[in-house]
Structure formats: C-alpha cells, structure tokens
C-alpha positions in Angstrom: 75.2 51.9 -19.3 78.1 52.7 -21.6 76.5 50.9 -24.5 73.2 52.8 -24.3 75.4 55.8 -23.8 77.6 55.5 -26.9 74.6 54.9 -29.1 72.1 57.8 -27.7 75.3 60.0 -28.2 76.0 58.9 -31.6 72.2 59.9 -32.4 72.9 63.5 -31.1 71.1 62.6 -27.7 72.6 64.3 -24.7 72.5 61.6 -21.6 72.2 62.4 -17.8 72.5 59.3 -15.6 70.2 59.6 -11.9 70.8 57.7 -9.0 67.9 57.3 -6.6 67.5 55.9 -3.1 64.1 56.1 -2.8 60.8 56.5 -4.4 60.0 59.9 -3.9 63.4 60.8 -5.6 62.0 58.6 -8.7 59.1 60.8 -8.8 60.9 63.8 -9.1 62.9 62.7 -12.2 59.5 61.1 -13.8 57.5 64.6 -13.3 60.7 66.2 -15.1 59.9 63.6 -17.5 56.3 65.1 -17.6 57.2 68.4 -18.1 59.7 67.5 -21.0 63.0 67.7 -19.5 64.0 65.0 -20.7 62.8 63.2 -23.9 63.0 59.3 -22.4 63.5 57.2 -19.7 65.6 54.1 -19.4 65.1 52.0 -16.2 68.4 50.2 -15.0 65.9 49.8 -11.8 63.0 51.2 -10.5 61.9 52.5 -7.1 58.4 52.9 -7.7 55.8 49.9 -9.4 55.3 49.6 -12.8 51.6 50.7 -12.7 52.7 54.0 -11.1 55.2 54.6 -13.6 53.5 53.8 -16.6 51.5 56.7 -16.6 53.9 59.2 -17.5 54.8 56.9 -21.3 52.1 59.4 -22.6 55.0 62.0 -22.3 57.7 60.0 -24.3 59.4 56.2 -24.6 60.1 54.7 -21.4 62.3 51.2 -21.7 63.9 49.0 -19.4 65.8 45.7 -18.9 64.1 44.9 -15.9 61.5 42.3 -16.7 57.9 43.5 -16.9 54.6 42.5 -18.6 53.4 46.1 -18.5 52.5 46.7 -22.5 53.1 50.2 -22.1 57.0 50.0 -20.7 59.5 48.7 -23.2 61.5 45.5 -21.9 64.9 43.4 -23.3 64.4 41.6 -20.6 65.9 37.7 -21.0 63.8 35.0 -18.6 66.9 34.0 -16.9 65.4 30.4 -16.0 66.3 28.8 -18.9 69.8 30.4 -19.0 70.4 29.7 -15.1 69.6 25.9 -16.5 71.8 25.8 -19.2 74.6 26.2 -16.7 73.3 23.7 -13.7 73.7 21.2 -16.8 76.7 22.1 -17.9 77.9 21.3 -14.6 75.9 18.2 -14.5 77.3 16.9 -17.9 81.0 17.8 -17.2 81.2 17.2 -13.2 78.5 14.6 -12.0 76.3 15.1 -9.2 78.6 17.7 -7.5 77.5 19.9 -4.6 76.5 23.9 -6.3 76.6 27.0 -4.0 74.4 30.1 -5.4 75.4 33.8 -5.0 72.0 35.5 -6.0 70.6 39.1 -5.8 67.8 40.2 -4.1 65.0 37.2 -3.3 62.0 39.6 -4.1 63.5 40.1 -7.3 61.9 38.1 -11.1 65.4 37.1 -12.2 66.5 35.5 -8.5 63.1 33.8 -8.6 63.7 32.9 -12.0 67.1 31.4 -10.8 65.2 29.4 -7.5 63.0 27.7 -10.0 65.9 26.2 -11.8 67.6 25.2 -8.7 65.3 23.7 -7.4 63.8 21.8 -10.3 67.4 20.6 -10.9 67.6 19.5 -7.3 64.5 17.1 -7.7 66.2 15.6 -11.1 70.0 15.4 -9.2 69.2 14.5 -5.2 72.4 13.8 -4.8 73.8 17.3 -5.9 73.9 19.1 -2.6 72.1 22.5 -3.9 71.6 24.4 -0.1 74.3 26.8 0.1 72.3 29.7 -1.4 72.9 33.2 -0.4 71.9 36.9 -0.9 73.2 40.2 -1.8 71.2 42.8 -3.2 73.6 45.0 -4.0 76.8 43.9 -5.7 79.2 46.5 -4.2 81.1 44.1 -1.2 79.2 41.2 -2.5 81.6 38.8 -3.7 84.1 39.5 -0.9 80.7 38.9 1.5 80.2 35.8 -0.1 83.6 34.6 -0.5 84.3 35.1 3.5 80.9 33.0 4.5 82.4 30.6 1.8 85.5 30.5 3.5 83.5 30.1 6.9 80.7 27.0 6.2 81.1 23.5 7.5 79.3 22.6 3.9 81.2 20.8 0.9 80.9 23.0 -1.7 82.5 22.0 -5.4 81.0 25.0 -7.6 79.8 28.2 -7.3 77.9 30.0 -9.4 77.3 34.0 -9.3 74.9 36.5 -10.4 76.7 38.5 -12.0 80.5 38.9 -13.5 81.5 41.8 -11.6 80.5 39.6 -8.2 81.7 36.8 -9.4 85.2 38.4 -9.8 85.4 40.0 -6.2 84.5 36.4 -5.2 87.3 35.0 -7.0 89.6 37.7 -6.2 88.9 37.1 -2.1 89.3 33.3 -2.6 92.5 33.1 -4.3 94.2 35.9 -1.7 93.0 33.5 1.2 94.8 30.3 -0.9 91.8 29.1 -2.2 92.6 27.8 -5.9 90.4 28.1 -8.7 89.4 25.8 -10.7 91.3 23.5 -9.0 89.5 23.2 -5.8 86.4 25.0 -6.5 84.5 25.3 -10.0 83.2 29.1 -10.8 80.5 30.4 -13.0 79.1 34.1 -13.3 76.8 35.2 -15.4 76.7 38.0 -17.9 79.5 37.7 -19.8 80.7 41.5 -18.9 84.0 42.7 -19.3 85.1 41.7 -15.8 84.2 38.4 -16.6 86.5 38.9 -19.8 89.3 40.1 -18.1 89.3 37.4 -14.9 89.0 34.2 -17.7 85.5 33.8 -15.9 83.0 31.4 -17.1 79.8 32.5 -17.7 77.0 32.7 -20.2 76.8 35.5 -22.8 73.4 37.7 -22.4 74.2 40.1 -24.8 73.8 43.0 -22.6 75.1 45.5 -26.0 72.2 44.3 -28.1 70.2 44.1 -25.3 71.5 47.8 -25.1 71.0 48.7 -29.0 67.4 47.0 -28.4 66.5 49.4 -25.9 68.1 52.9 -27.2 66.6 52.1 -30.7 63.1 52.0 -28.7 63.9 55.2 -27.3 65.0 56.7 -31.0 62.4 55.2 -33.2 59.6 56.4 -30.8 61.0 60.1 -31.1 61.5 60.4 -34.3 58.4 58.1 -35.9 60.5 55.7 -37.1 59.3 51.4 -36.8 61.2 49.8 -34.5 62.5 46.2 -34.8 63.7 44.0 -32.2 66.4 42.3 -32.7 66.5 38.7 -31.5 68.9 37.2 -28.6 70.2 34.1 -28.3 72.2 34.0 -25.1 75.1 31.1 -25.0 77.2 29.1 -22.3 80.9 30.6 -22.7 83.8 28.8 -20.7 87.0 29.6 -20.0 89.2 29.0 -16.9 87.1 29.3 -14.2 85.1 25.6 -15.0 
C-alpha cells in the first residue's frame, strides 16, 4: 500500500486505509463511498462479489489488483500461471527432475488456481518431479513458520520450495535456518513478488512489479477524477535469483 500511498499523496489526495472482517463491514465503507466520502476505492481484497460491488463505480473509480473480468472495476492484475511456470522451469533447467513443495494462499482463490494449473501441467511433462507436497495458508501472518514446522515434520523428500509470497517465504526461511536447516544448501527456495523482504533475505523470486502495478492503479483513480485519459502502462514480470536457488 505504500506505493499507492506516496503517489495519491503526492497528487494532494488524503488516504484512509479500512480493514474489514466481513461483508457487512465492506458495505458500510462502499455506501460512504455512495454518499461521497470518499472519492475512490482501491481493493487490496474484497469481502463482497464483484457484481455487488460494481454498482457503486457510478459514484467514482473503483480499482483493484485482484483479478476480475468485471468491465466496470479497474484491475493490474498479472495471470500468475505463466509466471508460476517460469519458475517450475527454472528449476527444471538448473536442478533436473527434483521433488518441489508449494506454499500457496487460499485454494478458492484465481491466483492459487492459477498456480495449481502450472503445477500440475508441469507434473504431466516431469513425472518424476515429486510435485505433492502442496499446502495452504490464507493468510500470511504465521504462515511461513506454519509451513516451515509441517516441513520440518513430513516423511516426504522435499528439494525446493516455492512460496506465495516474499514476506512468507522469509518467515519460512527464517524458521528453517533456526531449526538447522541450511539454505540453499539443503533445500532450494523461491518466493514470489520480489518485495522488499525478499530484497533484504537474498530471496529468489520473480519481479511482479507491484510499484507500477501501484502507479497503474492510482493513475486510474486520478485520471478518472480529474477527466484526464489514462494509459496503462505495460508489465513485464522477470525471474530474479539470488541466494536462495
């Protein structure tokens, strides 16, 4: 949120940040939103459907980075199957057939499917790349020490890991190396992102360009409110290594 933050604020936009637990909560904030409260909407994640929440663009730009095909909500969203790929080869081409464990988010979610597909199309071309250690934390707080403790605890050989997100991927890492775990030497690590956790811990990962991703989004916001034509600009995520693999 910091980038969308810096820019709004550098336009001479005023930014409150909600957390809600539930859909009802959402509601509240989107008939502020109605009344003009607020002057536009950025979804980090969203309680209610897209259909519900569309209605209330005919009060202002609404944007998110969640990925939706609604036409009236604006997305950045990256498809995250081709990227997810790009990092199951890399593996492949450096490694061999090695056995990959998965640290996804929430199964219900596009970008976890997105990630599934990859798997297991990779699976079918590599059968002897032992893909089965998959498992699930929808929220990252506690998620990579989760996942680094049923690491820790399963019978499987696993020789790389690959996480959702940097800020996971880092906890993960973090919990394996205090229990004598080495990395990379005895387990590769990926995350995904490219955030500044991932800077700081040497992680590997590939580079989304969440800040233009950011600059995308906030410019949607601005050029709706002030009549100006927005243009997208284009992304072109990349594979970045360092330590980790």
């Amino acid at each position: 949120m910091k980038y969308c933050t810096n820019i709004l604020k550098k336009y001479g936009y005023g930014v409150t940040i909600y957390f809600t637990k539930d859909k009802a909560e959402e509601a509240n904030i989107l008939e502020s939103f109605r009344l003009h409260a607020l002057d536009g909407l950025f979804f980090v994640a969203n309680r209610n459907n897209w259909s519900y929440i569309d209605r209330y663009t005919e009060y202002g730009p609404i944007v998110t980075w969640r990925r939706t095909d609604n036409q009236k909500v604006y997305s950045s969203y990256i498809d995250h199957y081709p990227l997810y790929k790009q990092i199951l080869d890399y593996i492949y081409t450096e490694y061999g057939e090695i056995n990959i464990g998965h640290v996804l988010n929430d199964p219900a979610k596009n970008n976890t499917k997105a990630r599934l597909r990859a798997i297991s199309e990779y699976t079918k071309l590599h059968p002897n790349s032992d893909n089965s250690w998959i498992v699930y934390y929808p929220e990252q707080e506690n998620a990579g020490q989760q996942a680094s403790l049923n690491y820790l605890t399963t019978k499987q050989t696993i020789d790389a890991v690959i996480v959702y997100s940097d800020y996971v991927a880092a906890e993960f890492m973090s919990t394996l190396r205090v229990n004598g775990i080495n990395i990379p030497e005895e387990l590769k690590l990926f995350g995904f992102d490219n955030s500044d956790f991932g800077k700081f811990m040497n992680i590997s990962t590939i580079d989304t360009y969440l800040a233009i991703q950011a600059k995308n989004l906030t410019n949607r916001i601005i050029c709706t409110l002030e009549h100006e034509t927005f243009k997208e600009i284009t992304i072109v995520p990349k594979v970045v290594i360092r330590q980790t693999c």
